[in-house]
C-alpha positions as CSV (number, residue, x, y, z in Angstrom):
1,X,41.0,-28.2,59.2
2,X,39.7,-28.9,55.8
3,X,36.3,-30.9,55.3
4,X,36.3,-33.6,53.0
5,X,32.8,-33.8,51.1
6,X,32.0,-37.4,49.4
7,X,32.9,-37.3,46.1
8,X,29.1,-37.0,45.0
9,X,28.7,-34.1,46.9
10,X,31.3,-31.9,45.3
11,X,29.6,-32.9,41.7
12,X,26.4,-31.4,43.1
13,X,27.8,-28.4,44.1
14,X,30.0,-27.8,41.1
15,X,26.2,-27.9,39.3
16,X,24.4,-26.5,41.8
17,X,26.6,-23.2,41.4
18,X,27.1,-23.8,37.3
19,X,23.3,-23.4,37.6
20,X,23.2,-20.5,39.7
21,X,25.6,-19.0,37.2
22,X,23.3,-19.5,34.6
23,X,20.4,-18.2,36.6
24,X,22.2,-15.1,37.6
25,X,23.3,-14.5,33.5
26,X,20.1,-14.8,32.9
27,X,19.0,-12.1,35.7
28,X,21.6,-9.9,33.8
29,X,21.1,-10.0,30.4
30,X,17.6,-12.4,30.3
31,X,15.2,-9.1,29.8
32,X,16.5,-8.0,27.0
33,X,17.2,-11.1,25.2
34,X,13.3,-11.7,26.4
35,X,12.2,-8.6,25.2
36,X,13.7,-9.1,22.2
37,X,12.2,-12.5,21.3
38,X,9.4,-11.0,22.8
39,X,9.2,-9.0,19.5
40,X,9.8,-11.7,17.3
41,X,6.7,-13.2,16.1
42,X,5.3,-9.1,15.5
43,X,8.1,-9.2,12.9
44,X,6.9,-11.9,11.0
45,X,3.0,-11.1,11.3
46,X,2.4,-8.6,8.6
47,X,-0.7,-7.7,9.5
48,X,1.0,-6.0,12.5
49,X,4.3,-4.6,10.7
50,X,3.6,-0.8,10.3
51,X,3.3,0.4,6.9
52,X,5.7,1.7,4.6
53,X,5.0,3.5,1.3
54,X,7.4,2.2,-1.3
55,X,8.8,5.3,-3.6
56,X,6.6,5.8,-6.8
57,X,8.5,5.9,-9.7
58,X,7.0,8.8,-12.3
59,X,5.5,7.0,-15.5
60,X,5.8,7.9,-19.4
61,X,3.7,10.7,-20.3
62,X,0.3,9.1,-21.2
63,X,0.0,8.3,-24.9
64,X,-3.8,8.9,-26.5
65,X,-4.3,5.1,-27.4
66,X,-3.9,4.3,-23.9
67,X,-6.5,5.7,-21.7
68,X,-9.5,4.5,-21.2
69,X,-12.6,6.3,-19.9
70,X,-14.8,6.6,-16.9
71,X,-17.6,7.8,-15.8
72,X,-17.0,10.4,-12.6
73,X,-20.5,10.6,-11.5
74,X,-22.3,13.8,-11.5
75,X,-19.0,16.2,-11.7
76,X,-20.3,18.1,-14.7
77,X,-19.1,17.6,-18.3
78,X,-15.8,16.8,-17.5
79,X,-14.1,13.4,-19.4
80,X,-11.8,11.3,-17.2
81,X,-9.2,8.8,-18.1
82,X,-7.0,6.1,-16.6
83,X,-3.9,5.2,-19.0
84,X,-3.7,1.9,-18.8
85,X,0.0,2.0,-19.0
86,X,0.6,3.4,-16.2
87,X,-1.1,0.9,-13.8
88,X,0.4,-0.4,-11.3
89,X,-0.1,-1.7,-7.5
90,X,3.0,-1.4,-5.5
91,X,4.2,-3.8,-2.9
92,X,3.1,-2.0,-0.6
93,X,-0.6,-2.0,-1.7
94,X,-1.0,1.7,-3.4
95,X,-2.7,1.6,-6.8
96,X,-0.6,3.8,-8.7
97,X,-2.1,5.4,-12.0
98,X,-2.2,8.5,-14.5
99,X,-5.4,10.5,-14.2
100,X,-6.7,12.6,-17.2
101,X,-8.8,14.8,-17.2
102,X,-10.8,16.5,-20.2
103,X,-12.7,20.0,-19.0
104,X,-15.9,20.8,-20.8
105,X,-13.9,24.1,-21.6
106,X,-10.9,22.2,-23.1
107,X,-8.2,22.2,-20.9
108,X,-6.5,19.1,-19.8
109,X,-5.3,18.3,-16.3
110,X,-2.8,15.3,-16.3
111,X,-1.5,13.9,-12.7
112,X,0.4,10.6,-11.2
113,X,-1.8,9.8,-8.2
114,X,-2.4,6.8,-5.7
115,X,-4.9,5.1,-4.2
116,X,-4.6,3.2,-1.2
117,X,-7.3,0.7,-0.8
118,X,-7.0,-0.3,3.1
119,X,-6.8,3.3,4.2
120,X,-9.1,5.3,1.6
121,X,-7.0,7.4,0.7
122,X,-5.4,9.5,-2.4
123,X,-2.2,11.0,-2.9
124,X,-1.1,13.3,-5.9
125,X,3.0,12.2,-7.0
126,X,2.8,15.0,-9.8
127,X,1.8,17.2,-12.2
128,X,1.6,16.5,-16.0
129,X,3.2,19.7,-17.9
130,X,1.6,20.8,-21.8
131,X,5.2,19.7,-22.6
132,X,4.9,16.0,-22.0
133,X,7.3,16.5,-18.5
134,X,6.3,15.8,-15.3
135,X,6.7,18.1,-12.0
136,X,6.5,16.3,-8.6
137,X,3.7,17.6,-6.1
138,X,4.9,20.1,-3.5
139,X,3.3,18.8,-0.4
140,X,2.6,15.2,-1.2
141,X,0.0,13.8,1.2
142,X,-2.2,11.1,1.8
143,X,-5.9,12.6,1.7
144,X,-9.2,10.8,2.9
145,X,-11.3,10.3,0.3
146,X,-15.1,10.9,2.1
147,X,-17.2,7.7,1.9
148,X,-20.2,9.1,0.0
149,X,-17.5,11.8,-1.8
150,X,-18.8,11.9,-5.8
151,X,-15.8,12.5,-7.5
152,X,-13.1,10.5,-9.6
153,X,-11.3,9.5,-6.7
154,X,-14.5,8.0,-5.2
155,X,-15.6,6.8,-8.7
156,X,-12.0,5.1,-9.1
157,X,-11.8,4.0,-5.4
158,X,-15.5,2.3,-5.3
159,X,-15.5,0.9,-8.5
160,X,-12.2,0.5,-10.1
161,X,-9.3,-0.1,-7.7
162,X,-10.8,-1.0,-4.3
163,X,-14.2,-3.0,-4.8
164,X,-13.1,-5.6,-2.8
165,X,-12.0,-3.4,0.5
166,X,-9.5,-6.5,1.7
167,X,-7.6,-6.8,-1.5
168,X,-6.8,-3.8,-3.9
169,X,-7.0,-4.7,-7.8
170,X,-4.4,-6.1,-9.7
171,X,-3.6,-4.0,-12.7
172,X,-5.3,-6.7,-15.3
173,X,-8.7,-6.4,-12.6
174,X,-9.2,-2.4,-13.2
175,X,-8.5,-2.5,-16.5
176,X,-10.8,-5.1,-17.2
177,X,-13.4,-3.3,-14.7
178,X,-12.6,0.3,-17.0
179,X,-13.0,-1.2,-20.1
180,X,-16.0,-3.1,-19.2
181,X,-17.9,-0.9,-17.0
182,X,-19.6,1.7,-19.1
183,X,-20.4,-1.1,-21.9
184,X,-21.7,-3.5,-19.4
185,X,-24.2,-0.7,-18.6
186,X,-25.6,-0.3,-21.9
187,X,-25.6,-4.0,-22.7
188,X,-22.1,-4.1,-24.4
189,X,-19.8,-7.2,-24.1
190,X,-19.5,-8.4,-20.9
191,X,-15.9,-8.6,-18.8
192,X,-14.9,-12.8,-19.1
């Protein structure tokens, strides 16, 4: 003997059991589709998106006429310079630069380095050969550079690249800060 439901009835249970369905769908494949929106707003904060170094493209060979000088605090007699040509600050927030340096004895040491501001840190790309060719660095790593370390690399990361810890320098900022820095000291013309 077959029940007969009011009309009204069978409508409620045709969406009582189309929402079950849903619920149960949901019970099956709802975690990972929750998970995965879960995720969502991490992609799109960037102060939470893991880091990744961009690949450094090798420079020209420094010309003369572009570098400019620095002062390494006390490392000796040695002369340092930055070609200004070669500046650059990646995407991914490395200041990338050719480093020169002038030993009291006269040899010259020429290298592709970067800094990275948020991390204080310094990484050698390559080698400058007498030839005007480069030679990429073996081991390429990302070295801390110590806090109260007096060298060029903390020289360039204190006063040059990273002065402002939250934002590294644009390329027009260190040059202005390298070209101005040394004059500024000895009452030359002041950076605009």
């Amino acid at each position: 003997m077959a029940m007969n439901f009011p009309r009204s009835l069978s409508t409620a249970g045709r969406r009582i059991r189309g929402v079950l369905g849903i619920l149960a769908a949901f019970a099956a494949f709802g975690a990972p589709a929750q998970e995965q929106w879960s995720k969502w707003d991490v992609d799109f904060d960037e102060d939470k998106k893991p880091w990744k170094e961009i690949e450094a493209r090798i420079p020209s060979y420094p010309k003369p006429e572009n570098l400019l000088s620095f002062e390494a605090g006390k490392t000796g007699s040695h002369r340092y310079f930055i070609d200004a040509e070669s500046l650059s600050l990646g995407e991914d927030g490395v200041v990338r630069y050719v480093l020169v340096v002038k030993a009291a004895g006269g040899a010259t040491n020429v290298t592709f380095e970067g800094i990275r501001c948020e991390m204080r840190q310094q990484k050698f790309y390559a080698i400058g050969q007498v030839n005007g060719n480069w030679t990429r660095a073996r081991n390429p790593q990302w070295r801390q550079i110590g806090a109260q370390e007096a060298s060029q690399h903390g020289t360039l990361f204190n006063e040059y690249f990273c002065a402002d810890r939250s934002q590294p320098a644009t390329p027009s900022q260190a040059i202005q800060r390298l070209k101005y820095s040394g004059s500024a000291r000895f009452g030359g013309p002041q950076p605009e």
